[in-house]
KELUMGU-259794 format. One record per residue (C-alpha): residue in one letter; x, y, z. Coordinates in Angstrom, 2 decimals, m for minus. Layout:
KELUMGU-259794
[node "a",[X,Y,Z]]
...
***
This chain:
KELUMGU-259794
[node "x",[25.26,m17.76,m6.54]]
[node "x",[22.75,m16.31,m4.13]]
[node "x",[20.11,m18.70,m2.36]]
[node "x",[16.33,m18.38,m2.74]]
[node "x",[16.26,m17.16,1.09]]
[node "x",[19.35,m14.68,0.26]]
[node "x",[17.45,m13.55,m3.02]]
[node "x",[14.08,m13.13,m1.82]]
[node "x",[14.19,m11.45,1.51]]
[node "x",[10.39,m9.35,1.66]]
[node "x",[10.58,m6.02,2.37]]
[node "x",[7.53,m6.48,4.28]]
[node "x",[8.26,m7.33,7.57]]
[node "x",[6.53,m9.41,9.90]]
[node "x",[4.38,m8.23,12.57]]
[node "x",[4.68,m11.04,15.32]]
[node "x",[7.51,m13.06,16.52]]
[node "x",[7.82,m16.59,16.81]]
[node "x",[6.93,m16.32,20.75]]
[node "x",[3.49,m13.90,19.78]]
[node "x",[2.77,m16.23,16.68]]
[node "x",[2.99,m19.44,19.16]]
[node "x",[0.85,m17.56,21.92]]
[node "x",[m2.14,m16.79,19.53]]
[node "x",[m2.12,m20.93,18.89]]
[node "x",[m1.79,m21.35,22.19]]
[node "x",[m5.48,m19.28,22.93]]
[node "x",[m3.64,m16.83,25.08]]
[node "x",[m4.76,m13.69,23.16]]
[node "x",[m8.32,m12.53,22.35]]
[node "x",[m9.99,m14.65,19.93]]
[node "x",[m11.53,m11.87,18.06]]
[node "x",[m8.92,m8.93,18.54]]
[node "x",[m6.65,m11.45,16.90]]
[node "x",[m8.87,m11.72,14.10]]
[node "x",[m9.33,m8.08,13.92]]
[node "x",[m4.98,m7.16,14.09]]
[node "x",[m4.79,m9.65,10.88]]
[node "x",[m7.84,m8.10,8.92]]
[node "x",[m5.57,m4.86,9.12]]
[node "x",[m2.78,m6.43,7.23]]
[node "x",[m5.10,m8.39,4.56]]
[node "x",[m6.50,m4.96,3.84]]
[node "x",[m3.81,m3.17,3.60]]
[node "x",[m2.62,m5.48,0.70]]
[node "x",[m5.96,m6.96,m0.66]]
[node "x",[m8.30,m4.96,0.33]]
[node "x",[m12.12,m6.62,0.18]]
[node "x",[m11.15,m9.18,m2.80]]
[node "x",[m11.06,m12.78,m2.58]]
[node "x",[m8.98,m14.90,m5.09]]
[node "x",[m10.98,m17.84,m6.81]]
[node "x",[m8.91,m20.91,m7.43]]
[node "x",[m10.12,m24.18,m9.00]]
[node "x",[m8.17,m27.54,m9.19]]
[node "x",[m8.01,m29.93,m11.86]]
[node "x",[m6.73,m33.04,m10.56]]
[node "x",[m5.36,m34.06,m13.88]]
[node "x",[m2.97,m37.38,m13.39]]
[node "x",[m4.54,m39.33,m10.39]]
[node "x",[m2.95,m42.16,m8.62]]
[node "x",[0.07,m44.42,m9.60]]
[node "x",[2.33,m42.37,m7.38]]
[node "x",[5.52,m43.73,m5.59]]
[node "x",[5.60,m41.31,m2.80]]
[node "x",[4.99,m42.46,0.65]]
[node "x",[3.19,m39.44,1.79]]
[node "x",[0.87,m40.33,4.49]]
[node "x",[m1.34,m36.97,4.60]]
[node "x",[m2.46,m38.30,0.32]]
[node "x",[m5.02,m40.79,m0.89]]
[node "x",[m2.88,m41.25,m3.72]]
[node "x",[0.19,m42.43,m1.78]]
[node "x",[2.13,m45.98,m3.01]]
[node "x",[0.13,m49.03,m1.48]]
[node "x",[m2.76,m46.59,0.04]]
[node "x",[m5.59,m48.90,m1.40]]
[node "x",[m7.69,m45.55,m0.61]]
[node "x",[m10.75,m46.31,m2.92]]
[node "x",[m9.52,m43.81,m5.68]]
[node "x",[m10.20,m43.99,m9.70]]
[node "x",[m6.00,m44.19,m11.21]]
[node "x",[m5.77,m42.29,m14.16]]
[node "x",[m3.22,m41.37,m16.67]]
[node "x",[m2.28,m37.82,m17.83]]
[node "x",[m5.66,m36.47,m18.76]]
[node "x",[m5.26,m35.46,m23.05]]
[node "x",[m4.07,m31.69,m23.57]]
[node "x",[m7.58,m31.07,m25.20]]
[node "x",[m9.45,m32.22,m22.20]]
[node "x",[m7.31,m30.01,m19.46]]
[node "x",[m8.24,m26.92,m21.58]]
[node "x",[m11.46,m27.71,m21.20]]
[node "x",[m11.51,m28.24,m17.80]]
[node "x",[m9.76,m24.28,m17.88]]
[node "x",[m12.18,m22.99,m19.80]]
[node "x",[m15.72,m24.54,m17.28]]
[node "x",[m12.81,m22.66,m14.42]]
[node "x",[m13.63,m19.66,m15.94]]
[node "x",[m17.11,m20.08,m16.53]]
[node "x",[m16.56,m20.10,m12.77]]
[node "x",[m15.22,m17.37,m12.07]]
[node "x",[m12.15,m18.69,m11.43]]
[node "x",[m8.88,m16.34,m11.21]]
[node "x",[m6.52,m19.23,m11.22]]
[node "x",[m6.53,m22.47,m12.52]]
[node "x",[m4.63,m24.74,m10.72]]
[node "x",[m3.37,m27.85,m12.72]]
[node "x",[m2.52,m30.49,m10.49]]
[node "x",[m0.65,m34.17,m11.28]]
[node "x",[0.33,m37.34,m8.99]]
[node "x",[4.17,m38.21,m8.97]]
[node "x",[7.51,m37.59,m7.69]]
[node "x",[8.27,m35.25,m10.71]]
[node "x",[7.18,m34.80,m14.45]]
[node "x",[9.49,m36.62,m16.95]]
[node "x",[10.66,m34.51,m19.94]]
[node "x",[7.61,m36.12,m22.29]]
[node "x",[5.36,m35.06,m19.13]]
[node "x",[7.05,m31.72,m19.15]]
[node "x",[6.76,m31.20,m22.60]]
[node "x",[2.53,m31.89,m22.83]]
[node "x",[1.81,m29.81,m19.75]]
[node "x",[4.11,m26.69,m21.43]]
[node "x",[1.99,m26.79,m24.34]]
[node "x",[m1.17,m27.11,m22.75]]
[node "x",[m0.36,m24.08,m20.26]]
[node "x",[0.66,m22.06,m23.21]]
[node "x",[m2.57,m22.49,m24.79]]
[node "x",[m4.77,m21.80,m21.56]]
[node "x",[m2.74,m18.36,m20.76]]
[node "x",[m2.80,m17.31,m24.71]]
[node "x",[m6.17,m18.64,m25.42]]
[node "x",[m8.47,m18.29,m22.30]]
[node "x",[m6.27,m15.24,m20.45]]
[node "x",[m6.12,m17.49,m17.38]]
[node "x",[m3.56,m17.72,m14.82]]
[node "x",[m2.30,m21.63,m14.21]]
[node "x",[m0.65,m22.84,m11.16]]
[node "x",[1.44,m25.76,m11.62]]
[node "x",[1.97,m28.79,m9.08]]
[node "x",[3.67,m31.15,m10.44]]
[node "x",[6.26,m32.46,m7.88]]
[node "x",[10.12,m32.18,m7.86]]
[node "x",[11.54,m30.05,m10.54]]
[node "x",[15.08,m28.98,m11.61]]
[node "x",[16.20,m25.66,m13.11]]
[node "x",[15.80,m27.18,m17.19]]
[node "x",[12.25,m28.61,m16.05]]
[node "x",[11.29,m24.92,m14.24]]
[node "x",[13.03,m22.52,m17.17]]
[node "x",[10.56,m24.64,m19.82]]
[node "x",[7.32,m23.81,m17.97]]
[node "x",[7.97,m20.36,m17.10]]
[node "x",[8.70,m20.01,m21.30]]
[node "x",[5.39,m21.67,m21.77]]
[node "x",[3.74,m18.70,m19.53]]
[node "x",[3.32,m19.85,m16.36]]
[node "x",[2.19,m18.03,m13.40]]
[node "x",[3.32,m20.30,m10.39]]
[node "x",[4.52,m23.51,m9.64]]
[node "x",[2.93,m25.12,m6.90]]
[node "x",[4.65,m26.91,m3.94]]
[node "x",[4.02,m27.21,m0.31]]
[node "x",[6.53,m27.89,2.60]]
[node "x",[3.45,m29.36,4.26]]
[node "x",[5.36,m29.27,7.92]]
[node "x",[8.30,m28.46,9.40]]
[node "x",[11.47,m29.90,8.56]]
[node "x",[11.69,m31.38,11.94]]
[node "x",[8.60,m33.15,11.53]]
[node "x",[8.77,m34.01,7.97]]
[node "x",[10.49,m37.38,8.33]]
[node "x",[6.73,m38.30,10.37]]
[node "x",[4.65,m38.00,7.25]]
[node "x",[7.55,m38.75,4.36]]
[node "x",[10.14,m41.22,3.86]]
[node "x",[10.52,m41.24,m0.42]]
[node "x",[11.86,m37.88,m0.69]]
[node "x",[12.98,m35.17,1.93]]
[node "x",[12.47,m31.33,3.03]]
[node "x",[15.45,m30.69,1.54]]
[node "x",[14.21,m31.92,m2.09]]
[node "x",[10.96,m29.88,m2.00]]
[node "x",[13.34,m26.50,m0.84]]
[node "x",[15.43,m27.40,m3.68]]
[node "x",[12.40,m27.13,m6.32]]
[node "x",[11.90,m24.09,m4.61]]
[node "x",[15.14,m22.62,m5.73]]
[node "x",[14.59,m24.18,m9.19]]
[node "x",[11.11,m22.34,m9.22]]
[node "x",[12.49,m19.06,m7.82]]
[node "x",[15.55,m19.31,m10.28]]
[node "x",[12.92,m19.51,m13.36]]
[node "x",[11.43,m15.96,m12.12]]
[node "x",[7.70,m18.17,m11.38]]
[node "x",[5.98,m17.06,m8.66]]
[node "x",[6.00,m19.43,m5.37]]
[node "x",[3.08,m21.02,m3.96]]
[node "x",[3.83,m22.87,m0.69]]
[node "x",[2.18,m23.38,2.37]]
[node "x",[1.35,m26.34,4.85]]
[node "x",[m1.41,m29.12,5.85]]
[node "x",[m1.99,m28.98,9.59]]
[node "x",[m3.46,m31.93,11.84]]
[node "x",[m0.69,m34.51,11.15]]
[node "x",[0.59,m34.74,14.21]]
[node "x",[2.58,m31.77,14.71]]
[node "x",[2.87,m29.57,17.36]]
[node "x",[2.35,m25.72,17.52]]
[node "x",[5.83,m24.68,17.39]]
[node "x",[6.06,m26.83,13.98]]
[node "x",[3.24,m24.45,12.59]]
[node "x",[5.29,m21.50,13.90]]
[node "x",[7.87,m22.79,12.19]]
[node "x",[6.22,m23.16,9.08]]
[node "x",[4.87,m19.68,8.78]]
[node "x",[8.37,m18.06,9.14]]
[node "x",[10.09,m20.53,6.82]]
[node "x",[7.58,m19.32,4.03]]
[node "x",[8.27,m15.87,5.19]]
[node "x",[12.16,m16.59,4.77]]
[node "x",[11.25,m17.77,1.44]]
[node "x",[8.83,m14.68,0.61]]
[node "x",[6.47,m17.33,m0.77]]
[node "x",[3.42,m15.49,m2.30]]
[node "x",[0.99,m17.51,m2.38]]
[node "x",[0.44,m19.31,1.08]]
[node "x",[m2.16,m22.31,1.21]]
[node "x",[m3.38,m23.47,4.53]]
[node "x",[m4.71,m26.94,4.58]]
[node "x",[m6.46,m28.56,7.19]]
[node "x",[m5.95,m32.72,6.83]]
[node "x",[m8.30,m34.71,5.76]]
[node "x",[m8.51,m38.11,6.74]]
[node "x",[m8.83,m40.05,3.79]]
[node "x",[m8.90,m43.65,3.51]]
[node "x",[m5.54,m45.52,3.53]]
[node "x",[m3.66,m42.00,4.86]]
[node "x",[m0.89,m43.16,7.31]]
[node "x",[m0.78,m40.14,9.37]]
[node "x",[m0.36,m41.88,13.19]]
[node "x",[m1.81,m39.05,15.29]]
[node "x",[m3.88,m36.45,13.49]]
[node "x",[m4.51,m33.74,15.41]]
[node "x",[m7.98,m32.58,16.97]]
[node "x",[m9.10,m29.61,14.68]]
[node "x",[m11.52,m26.88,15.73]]
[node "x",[m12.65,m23.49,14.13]]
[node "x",[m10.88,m21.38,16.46]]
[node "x",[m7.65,m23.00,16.66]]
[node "x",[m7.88,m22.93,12.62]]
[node "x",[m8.82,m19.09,12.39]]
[node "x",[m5.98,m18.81,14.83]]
[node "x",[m3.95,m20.65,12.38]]
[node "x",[m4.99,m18.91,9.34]]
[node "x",[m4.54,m15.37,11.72]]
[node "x",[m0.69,m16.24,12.25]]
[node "x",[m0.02,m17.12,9.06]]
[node "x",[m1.49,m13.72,7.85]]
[node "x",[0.60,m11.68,10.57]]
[node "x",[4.16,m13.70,9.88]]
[node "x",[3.67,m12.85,6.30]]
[node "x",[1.35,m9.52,5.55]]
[node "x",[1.42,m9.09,1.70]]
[node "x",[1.42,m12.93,0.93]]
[node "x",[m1.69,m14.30,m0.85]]
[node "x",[m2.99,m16.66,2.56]]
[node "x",[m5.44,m19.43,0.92]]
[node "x",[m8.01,m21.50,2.65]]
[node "x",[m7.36,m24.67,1.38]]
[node "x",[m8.63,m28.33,1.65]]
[node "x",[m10.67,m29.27,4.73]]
[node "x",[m12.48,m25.62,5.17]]
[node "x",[m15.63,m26.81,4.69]]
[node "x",[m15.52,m29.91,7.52]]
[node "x",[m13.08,m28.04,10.26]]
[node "x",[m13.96,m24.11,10.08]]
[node "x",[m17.68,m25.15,9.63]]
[node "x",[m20.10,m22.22,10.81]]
[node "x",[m16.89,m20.01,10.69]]
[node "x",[m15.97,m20.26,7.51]]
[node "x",[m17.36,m17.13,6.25]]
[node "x",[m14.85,m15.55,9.16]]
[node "x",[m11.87,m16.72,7.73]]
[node "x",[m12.20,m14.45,5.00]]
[node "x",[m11.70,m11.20,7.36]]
[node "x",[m8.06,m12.75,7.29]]
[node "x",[m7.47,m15.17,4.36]]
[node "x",[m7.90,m13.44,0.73]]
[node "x",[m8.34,m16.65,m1.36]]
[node "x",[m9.95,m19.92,m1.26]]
[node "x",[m10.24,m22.85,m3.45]]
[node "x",[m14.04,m23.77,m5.12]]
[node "x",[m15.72,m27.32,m6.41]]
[node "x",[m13.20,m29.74,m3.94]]
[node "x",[m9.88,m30.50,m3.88]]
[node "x",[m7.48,m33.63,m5.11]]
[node "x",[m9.77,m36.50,m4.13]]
[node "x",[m12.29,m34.71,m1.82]]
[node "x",[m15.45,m32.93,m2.82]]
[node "x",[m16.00,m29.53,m1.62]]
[node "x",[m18.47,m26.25,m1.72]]
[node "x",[m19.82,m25.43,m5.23]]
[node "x",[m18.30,m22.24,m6.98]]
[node "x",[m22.00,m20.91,m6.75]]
[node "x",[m22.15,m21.78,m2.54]]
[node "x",[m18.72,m20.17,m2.47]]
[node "x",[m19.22,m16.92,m4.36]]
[node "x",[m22.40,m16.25,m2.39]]
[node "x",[m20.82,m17.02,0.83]]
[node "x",[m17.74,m13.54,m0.33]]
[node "x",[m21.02,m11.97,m1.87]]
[node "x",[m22.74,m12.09,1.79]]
[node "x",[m20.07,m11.25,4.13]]
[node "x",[m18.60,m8.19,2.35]]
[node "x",[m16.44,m9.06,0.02]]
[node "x",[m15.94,m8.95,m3.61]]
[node "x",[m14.98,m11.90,m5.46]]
[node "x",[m11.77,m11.51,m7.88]]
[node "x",[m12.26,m13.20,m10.43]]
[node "x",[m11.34,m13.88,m14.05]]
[node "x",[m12.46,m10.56,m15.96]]
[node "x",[m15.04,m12.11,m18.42]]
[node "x",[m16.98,m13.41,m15.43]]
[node "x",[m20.67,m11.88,m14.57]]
[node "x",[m21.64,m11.92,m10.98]]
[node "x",[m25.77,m11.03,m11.84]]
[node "x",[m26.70,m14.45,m11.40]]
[node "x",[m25.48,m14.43,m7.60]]
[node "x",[m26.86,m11.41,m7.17]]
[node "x",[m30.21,m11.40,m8.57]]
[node "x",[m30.84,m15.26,m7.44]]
[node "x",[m32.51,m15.47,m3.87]]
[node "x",[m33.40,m18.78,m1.69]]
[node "x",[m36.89,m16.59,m1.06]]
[node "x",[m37.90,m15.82,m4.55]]
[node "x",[m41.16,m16.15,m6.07]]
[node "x",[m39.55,m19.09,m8.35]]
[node "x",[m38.75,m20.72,m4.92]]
[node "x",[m41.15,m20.00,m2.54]]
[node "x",[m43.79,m22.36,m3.27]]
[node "x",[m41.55,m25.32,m3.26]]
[node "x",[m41.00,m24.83,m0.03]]
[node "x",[m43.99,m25.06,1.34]]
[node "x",[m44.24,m27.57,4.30]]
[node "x",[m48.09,m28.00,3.88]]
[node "x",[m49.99,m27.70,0.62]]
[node "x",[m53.00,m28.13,m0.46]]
[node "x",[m53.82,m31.86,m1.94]]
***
């Protein structure tokens, strides 16, 4: 029996090496040519769209996993609301506000090592009904999966299965102890086996070094993951992550850039910690990223689908979203409009 990397080699070759991906992290090429040479490839395959992507955080807390990067980690005493599985009825609801939107995939998220076969059985049904029902794409994460677990989601319709390699498998023992790298590349091959698409991709700022993120970036591309989120950390309360790493815009556009370049026709997603690390430069990540998640993440609040859509609407780009979804409210709506105006007067009349 093949492997995934055996089965799954990309056509689509990479444009940089290792040493060219680990020189653009290291600032030795031109900020903005770099910029510029990934744009090429994110047109060639996406051309102005941007992906929408909403999470629904739907099982919070309770978890056994050591992870340090996650407020939800065993003993974290992070500040966080524990919940059970939300009800079936109340996840499809959450789908349908999604897209209301505009979202073009719903991303169902759940605390855990894995999804027992009662677990497994509730979330199949419920994805079934948002695909049939709403015509919405779901992304699962629901940690470690076997083949059985994998074959009964892809019959209940789903798009992709969710699960990041967050670092390098040299570094992974750093943020990890409960499970390895090893048991998150075997749900890969459980995932890939099913015929779901992969989403994979990495956290950066835990303490790893540039050649981990180089490493990263070609592992996907080994894996022809397709569907690539980039996460910036977060420092949460109660993470354990011993030496976070000093974050700036560049050095994340540079990041996003190489991620891009190592892997040309992959969906590349700015993830969690966009709105605090890229800052002003957000809006220039999407020259190389074609996706981005809207309304926060797992326990952190982020830009509003309504900020988000009219930050694509004003650099250029066209947001992809579900098909039912109007965009004349974002486009008719202006901060300087006669409904507005007045209320921002600094000086009025008593």
């Amino acid at each position: 029996m093949q492997t995934l990397s055996q089965k799954m080699q990309s056509e689509i070759a990479s444009t940089i090496s290792k040493q060219e991906a680990l020189e653009i992290l290291q600032g030795k090429t031109n900020f903005l040519e770099t910029i510029q040479k990934a744009n090429v490839e994110r047109q060639k395959y996406f051309s102005n769209k941007v992906r929408i992507h909403i999470l629904d955080n739907i099982k919070n807390g309770h978890c056994p996993e050591d992870c340090g990067y996650c407020a939800q980690r065993k003993n974290a005493n992070s500040g966080i609301e524990n919940y059970s599985l939300k009800p079936s009825e109340e996840i499809f609801e959450d789908a349908k506000k999604a897209k209301e939107n505009g979202a073009y995939r719903f991303c169902v998220v759940t605390a855990g090592t894995g999804p027992n076969d009662k677990y497994v059985d509730s979330l199949a049904f419920t994805i079934e009904r948002i695909s049939k029902e709403l015509g919405l794409k779901v992304c699962l994460s629901a940690g470690l999966l076997d083949s059985t677990k994998a074959e009964k989601f892809k019959a209940a319709g789903l798009d992709r299965y969710n699960h990041n390699l967050n670092t390098s498998e040299q570094h992974y023992g750093e943020i990890c102890t409960t499970h390895t790298f090893k048991d998150r590349l075997n749900t890969l091959e459980a995932v890939n086996g099913a015929e779901i698409g992969i989403c994979s991709g990495i956290i950066v700022g835990m303490g790893e070094t540039l050649s981990d993120i180089v490493e990263v970036a070609f592992t996907l591309k080994r894996l022809n993951v397709i569907s690539i989120p980039i996460n910036f950390f977060i420092p949460v309360a109660g993470h354990a992550i011993k030496n976070p790493n000093l974050l700036n815009p560049e050095l994340c556009l540079r990041i996003l850039s190489v991620f891009r370049l190592v892997n040309p026709d992959s969906e590349i997603r700015i993830g969690a910690g966009r709105e605090g690390h890229l800052r002003s430069l957000q809006s220039l990540g999407l020259y190389v990223a074609n996706s981005l998640f809207v309304s926060g993440y797992l326990n952190v609040m982020g830009d509003d689908a309504k900020e988000t859509i009219q930050m694509i609407l004003d650099t250029g780009f066209v947001p992809e979203t579900d098909g039912d979804f109007s965009l004349e409210d974002f486009m008719n709506e202006h901060l300087y409009s006669k409904e507005n105006i007045e209320a921002m007067y600094k000086y009025k009349k008593n």
